[in-house]
Structure formats: C-alpha cells, structure tokens
N, C-alpha and C positions, 0 to 999 in steps of 0.2 A: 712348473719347477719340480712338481712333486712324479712328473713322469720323467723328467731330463735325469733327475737324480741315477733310477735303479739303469737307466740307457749307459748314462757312464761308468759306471759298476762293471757291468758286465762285458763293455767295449773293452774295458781294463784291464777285466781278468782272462778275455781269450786273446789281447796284448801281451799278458805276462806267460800267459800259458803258451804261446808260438814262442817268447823269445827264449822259454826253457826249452822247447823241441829242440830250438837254433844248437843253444850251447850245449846242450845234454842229449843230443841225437846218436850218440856212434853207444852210447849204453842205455839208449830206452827201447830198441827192437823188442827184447824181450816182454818187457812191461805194457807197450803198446799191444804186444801178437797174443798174452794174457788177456785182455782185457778185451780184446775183438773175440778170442774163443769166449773168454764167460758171455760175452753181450750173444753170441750165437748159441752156445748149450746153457743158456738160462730159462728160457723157455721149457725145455724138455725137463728139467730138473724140477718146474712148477706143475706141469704135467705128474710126474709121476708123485710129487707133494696132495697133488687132491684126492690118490688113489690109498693117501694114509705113510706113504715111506716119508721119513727123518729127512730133510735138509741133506744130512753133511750123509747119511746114507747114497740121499740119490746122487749127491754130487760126486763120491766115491764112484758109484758103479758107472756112473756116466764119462769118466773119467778115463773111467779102466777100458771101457767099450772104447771110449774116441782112443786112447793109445793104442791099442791093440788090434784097431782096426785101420792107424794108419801105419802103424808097423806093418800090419801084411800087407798093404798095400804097397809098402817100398820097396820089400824083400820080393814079391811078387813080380815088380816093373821094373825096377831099378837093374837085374840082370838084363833084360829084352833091354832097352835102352842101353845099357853100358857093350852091347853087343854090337847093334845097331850104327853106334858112331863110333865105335872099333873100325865094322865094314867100310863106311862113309871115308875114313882116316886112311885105309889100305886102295880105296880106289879112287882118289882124290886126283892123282898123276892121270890117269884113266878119263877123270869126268873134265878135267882142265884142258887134255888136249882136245877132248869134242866140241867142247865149248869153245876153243881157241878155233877151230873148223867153223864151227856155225858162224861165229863174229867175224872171220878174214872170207868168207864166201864172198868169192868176186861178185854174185849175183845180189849181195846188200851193202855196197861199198858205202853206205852210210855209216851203218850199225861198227864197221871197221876203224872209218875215220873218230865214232864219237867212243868208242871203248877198245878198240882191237890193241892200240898201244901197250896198253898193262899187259897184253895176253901174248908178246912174242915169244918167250918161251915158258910152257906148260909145265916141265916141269920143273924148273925153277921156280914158275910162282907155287908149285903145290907144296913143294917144300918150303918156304916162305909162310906159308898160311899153317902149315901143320906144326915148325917150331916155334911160330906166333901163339899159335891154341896152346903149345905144349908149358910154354913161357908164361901163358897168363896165368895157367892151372897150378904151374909152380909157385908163381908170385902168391897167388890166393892163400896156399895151402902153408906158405913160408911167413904168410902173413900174422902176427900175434890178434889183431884185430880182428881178422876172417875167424881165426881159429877159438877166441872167445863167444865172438857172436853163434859161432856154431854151439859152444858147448852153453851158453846162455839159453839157444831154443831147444836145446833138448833137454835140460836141465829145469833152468831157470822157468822158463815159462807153464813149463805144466804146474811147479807150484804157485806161482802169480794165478793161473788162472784158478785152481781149487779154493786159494781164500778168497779172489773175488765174487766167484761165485758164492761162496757162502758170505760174504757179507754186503749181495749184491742189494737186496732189499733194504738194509740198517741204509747204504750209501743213498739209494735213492729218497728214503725217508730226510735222510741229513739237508742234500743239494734243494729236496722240496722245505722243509723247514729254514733254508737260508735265502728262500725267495721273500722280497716284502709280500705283506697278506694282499694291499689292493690291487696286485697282479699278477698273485699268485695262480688266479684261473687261467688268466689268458697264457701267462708260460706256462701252465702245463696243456694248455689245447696246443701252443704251439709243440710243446719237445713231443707229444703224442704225435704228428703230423708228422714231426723229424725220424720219431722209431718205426711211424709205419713205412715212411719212406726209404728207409735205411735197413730194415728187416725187411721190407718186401724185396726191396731190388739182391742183395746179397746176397739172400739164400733164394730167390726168382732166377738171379745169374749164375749162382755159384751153379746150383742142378743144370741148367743148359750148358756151362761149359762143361761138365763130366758128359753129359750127353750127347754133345758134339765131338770132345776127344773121343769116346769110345767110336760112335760113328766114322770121324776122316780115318782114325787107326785102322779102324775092318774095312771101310769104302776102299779106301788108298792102297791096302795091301791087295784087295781083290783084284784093280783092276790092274796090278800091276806091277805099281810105282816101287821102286826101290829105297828104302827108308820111309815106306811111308807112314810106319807106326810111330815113330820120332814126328816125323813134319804133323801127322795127323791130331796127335797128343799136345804139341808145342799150339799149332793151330788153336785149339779147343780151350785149352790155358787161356793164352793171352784171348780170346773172345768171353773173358769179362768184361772185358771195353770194347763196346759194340760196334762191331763190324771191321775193328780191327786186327779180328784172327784169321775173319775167311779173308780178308784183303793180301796180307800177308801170306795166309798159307797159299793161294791161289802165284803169288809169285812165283815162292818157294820152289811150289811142285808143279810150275811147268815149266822154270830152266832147269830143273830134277829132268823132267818130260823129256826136252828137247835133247839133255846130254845122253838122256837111256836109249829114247828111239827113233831120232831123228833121220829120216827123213820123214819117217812113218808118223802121219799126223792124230793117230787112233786114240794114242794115249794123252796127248794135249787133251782131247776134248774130252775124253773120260774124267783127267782130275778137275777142267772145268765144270762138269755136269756135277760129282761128288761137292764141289762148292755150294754152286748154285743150288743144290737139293738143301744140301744142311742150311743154308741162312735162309731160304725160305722157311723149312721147318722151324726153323726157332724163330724165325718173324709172325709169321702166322699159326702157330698152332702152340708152339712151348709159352713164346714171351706173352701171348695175351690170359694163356690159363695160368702159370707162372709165377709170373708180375704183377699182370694186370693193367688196367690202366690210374689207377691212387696213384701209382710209383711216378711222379713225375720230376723224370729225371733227363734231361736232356739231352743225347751222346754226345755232342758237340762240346757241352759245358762239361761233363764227363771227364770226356778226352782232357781236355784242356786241366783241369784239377790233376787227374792222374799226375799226367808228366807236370804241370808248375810244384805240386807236392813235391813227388819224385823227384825233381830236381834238386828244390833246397832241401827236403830232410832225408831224400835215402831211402832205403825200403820203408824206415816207419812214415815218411809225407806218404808212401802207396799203401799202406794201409786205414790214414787219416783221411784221405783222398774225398774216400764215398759219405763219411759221416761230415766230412766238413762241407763239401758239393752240395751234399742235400740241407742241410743246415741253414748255407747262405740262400739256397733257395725257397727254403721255405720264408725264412724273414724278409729276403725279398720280395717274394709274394705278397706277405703281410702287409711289409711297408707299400707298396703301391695299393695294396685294396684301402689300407687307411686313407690314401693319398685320393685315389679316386671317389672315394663317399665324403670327403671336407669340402668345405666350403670353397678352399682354394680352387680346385679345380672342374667343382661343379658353376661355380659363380651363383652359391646361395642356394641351390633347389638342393631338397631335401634327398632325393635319390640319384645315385650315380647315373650318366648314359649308358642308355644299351648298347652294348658288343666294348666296352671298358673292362672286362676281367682279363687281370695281370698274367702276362704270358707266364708260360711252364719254365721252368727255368731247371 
C-alpha cells in the first residue's frame, strides 16, 4: 500500500498536467520553449558559477550571448533563404512542365497512369500551388493567434527563460522535497537517468543537425542542385528525428534532380552520394561520440512521440515530445527490470534469467 500510494500521486499529477497542455496549449509555446532553453543554458550558467560569477550575472551574460547570437544568425540566413524560394517561386512554371515531361514519357506509362492526371497542364498547377503558398502566408500573418505566438517567443519567452533559470535550483530543491523520503533515492536515480537521457540526446542531436544543414547546404550547392541551400538546411533541421531528414531530403532533391537535368543522370547520383555520406557520418562517427550509447532512445519510438505530441498539442507536444519519450522509457525499463527480478516471473529464484534485460525503449 505504502508504494501504490506515491504511484497514484504521480499517475495523477502527469494526468492533470496533459489535461492543462490539452486546454491551455495555444498559450503555453512560450512557457514551454522558456523552460526547454533554461533546462539547456542551465548547465553553462553552473559552469561559469564555479569559476566565482553571481547567478543572475551568469544568467545575464548567457542570455545576451544566446540572443545575440541567434539574432545573427537570422539576419545572416534569413536573406539567402528568403532569396532562394523567391527563385524556387519564379521557376515553378519552368520545374512543373519538366516534371509534367518526365511523368507523361511514353517510355514509363506507369508512372503516367499513377500521377500524370494532376500534371495536364503545368502551368495552371504552378500557379495553383503558388496562390496556395501565397494564401497560406496570408492566412498565418492575418491570423491574431500566429501573430501573438510570434510576439510571445520573442518577447515572452526570453523572460520566462532568465527567471527560470535563476530559480532553476530553488525548483529542483522544491520537486525533490515533495517526493515521499522512502523513495526519494530511487526517484532521483530515476529523473537522473531521464536528464541524462534527455541532455544527452538534445544537445547529441541538436549539434548533428547544425552539422548536417551546414554540410547538405555546401554538399548540394556544390554539386549543383538548384535550391540546394533551402533543401540542404530544411534536411539537416528536420534530422532531429533520426533518419527522417536524409529520407526526406534525398526525395526532395532528386525530383529537384530530375526537373534540373534530366536526362542527364550525373546529378541524381551526386545528391544521392551527398545523402549517403552525411547519414553515414552522423551514424558512425558524430552520433556515437555525440550521444553515445547511455542515450537510449529509440527512433522508432521517437518518431512515434514526435508526431502523437505534435498532433494533440501543437508545437508545444514537439517540444514535450523528447522529455516525455525518454521519461516513459526510462520507467518503462524500470518497471520490467522490477518485473523480471520478482518472484512473479522468476518462479521464486533469487536472480533474474540471463539475457532478461528490458529492451531500450
């Protein structure tokens, strides 16, 4: 009884705690995207506390460093990008009729019958697809909702995250003084297990996807590809979820391929080759020094968290995503290794069977 107790306590409180996400999702981005920055510049801010700097100093300068450093980084990209699908937007009519060529070639009267339909005429669908973009960008920017959330994370969020950070310690002292004392070890060996999981993998993936966007950006431009600093960046991005940027960007950029220089097969296999390189690099050489192998994080289950988040809550379930992922799976783990050392499942002998530890999850 006395362990069923703090079980439903806490069943209860990440119950109430989803069903505020539910109801209070379209105004918590902020407060959620604060508290994912402090939980990632908290560290650094202890770092430089050992070297003798104040608290709310280091969180200051730390503060000023991360704005200022992604300010340049916007005003730096954000022209090359906003260029880019300028171009993309003007030769649209251009990449739709080649495209409409490749799919009606009597020589794949397949690929005709299962797509060419939509592709009879070229540029009516390009124009179609461009007052579609033009329509959505309107809606967004007409929207009071878009237009809050934006002024919330440029605003809102940077001070959410400066007082979290500074009263990052007080909160973790609180949450551990609100565990019962006879389980107080074992939940803190577990949320230890959940930060290393959760710090390794984020900032293990966050650095490979900057690694990989700068990489497809320069690879893609080199050998060729037209827009490839968009496709290569977009790539690199979404390959925080493993294997879903090279998968993606390898489509991208060979119906890109096929409409630049088809018949000519050179370039096909050039952005194939730029794939294959980068995901091997970040397979074997980034994610094992990285990551590691502690992070046991499963892409599968991954993926699956990402988009069921994203689904019910919106960008903030994609930022809840990794901590919740790794969470269930640590407890998961837990519960099966408690499961396989009881009596239940051993049938009375004192030690679990060999090859019984609970998959990675």
């Amino acid at each position: 009884m006395s362990l069923a107790r703090p079980i439903t306590f806490w069943i209860a409180a990440v119950a109430i705690g989803l069903a505020v996400l539910v109801v209070l999702r379209d105004i918590m981005l902020p407060f959620v995207a604060g508290m994912a920055l402090a939980y990632l510049l908290d560290p650094v801010v202890r770092r430089l506390q050992r070297f003798g700097v104040r608290r709310s100093l280091s969180t200051l300068a730390i503060m000023a460093l991360f704005m200022i450093s992604t300010g340049a980084l916007i005003v730096f990209t954000v022209p090359l990008i906003a260029a880019d699908i300028s171009a993309f937007v003007e030769n649209l009519p251009t990449y739709m009729r080649r495209l409409q060529g490749f799919v009606t070639d009597p020589s794949r009267p397949w690929l005709g019958k299962l797509i060419g339909e939509g592709l009879r005429d070229a540029d009516q669908s390009a124009a179609e697809l461009t007052t579609l973009g033009v329509g959505f960008l309107r809606s967004l920017l007409s929207d009071g909702r878009t237009l809050l959330s934006i002024f919330s994370l440029l605003v809102v969020t940077p001070i959410v995250t400066f007082f979290l950070i500074q009263e990052w310690p007080r909160m973790l002292r609180a949450i551990d003084g609100g565990v019962p004392a006879a389980h107080r070890e074992q939940v803190r060996a577990l949320a230890h297990e959940v930060d290393e999981t959760v710090s390794g993998f984020v900032r293990g993936q966050g650095l490979i996807c900057l690694v990989l966007a700068t990489f497809y950006a320069l690879a893609l431009s080199l050998v060729g590809l037209k827009h490839g600093v968009v496709i290569g960046v977009s790539s690199g991005l979404i390959s925080f979820i493993p294997y879903l940027g090279s998968l993606s960007g390898v489509v991208v950029s060979v119906c890109m391929a096929i409409v630049q220089s088809w018949p000519d097969r050179t370039l096909i296999y050039g952005v194939i080759g730029v794939f294959f390189v980068g995901q091997c690099v970040a397979d074997y050489i980034l994610a094992p020094y990285l990551i590691g192998p502690r992070v046991k994080l499963n892409p599968v289950w991954l993926m699956f968290a990402m988009f069921a988040f994203g689904s019910i809550f919106g960008l903030v379930g994609l930022l809840i995503a990794v901590p919740m992922a790794a969470a269930t799976g640590v407890l998961v783990r837990f519960g099966l290794g408690r499961y396989y050392a009881s009596t239940v499942h051993t049938g009375g002998a004192v030690t679990p069977p060999a090859g019984s530890d609970p998959p990675a999850m």
